[in-house]
N, C-alpha and C positions, 0 to 999 in steps of 0.2 A: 504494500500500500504506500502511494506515495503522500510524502507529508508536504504543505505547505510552509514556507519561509514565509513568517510573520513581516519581517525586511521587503523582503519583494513585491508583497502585497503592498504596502506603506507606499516603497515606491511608482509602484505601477499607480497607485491613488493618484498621488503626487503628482506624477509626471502627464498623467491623462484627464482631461476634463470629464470631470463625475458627471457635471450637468454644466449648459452652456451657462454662461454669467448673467445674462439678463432674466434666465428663466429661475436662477439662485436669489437674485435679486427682488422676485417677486414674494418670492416665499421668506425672506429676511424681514421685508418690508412687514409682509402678513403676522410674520409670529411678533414683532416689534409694536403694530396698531392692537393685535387680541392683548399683549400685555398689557398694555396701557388701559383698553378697554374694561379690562378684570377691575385696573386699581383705581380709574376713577369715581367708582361708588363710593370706594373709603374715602379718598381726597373731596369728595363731596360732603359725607357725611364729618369731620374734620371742619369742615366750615361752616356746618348749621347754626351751632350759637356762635360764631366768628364772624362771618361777614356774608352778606347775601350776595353781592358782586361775585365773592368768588365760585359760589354755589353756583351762581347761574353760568361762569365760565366752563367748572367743572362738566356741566350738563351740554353744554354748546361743544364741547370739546369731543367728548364722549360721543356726539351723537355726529360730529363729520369727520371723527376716529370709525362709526361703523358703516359710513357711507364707503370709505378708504376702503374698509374688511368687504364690502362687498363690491365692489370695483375689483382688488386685486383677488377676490377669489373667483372670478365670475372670467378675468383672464386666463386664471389657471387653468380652468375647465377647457377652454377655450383651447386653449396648448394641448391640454391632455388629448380632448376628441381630436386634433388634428393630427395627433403624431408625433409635435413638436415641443412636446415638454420631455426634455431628456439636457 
């Protein structure tokens, strides 16, 4: 049985694109706006007896951070049925 070189695997990573850059790009972008998405309920509720400006930044923010999430997920698909997400 032959074994694989954990090394060569690395490199072969390395040296070869896993997935073309802009299509990496989308998905960086996506997992960066779901973060955000997650925290600014807390960062809203953090401002309830603080200041109502920032509550309603919080919520403004929030809510053209899920326009973003479905924009770029809505591309992915997009790549995916054509082929061209690799």
């Amino acid at each position: 049985m032959a074994t694989v070189d954990a090394v060569e695997v690395m490199e072969e990573i390395v040296t070869e694109e896993p997935m073309r850059n802009h299509n990496h790009d989308l998905i960086q972008v996506l997992s960066e706006k779901l973060d955000g998405v997650v925290r600014y309920p807390v960062y809203h509720e953090d401002a309830v007896d603080e200041c109502e400006v920032c509550m309603r930044i919080w919520e403004e923010i929030k809510q053209d951070d899920m326009k973003h999430v479905e924009m770029l997920r809505d591309e992915i698909i997009r790549h995916a049925k054509e082929g061209t997400f690799d």
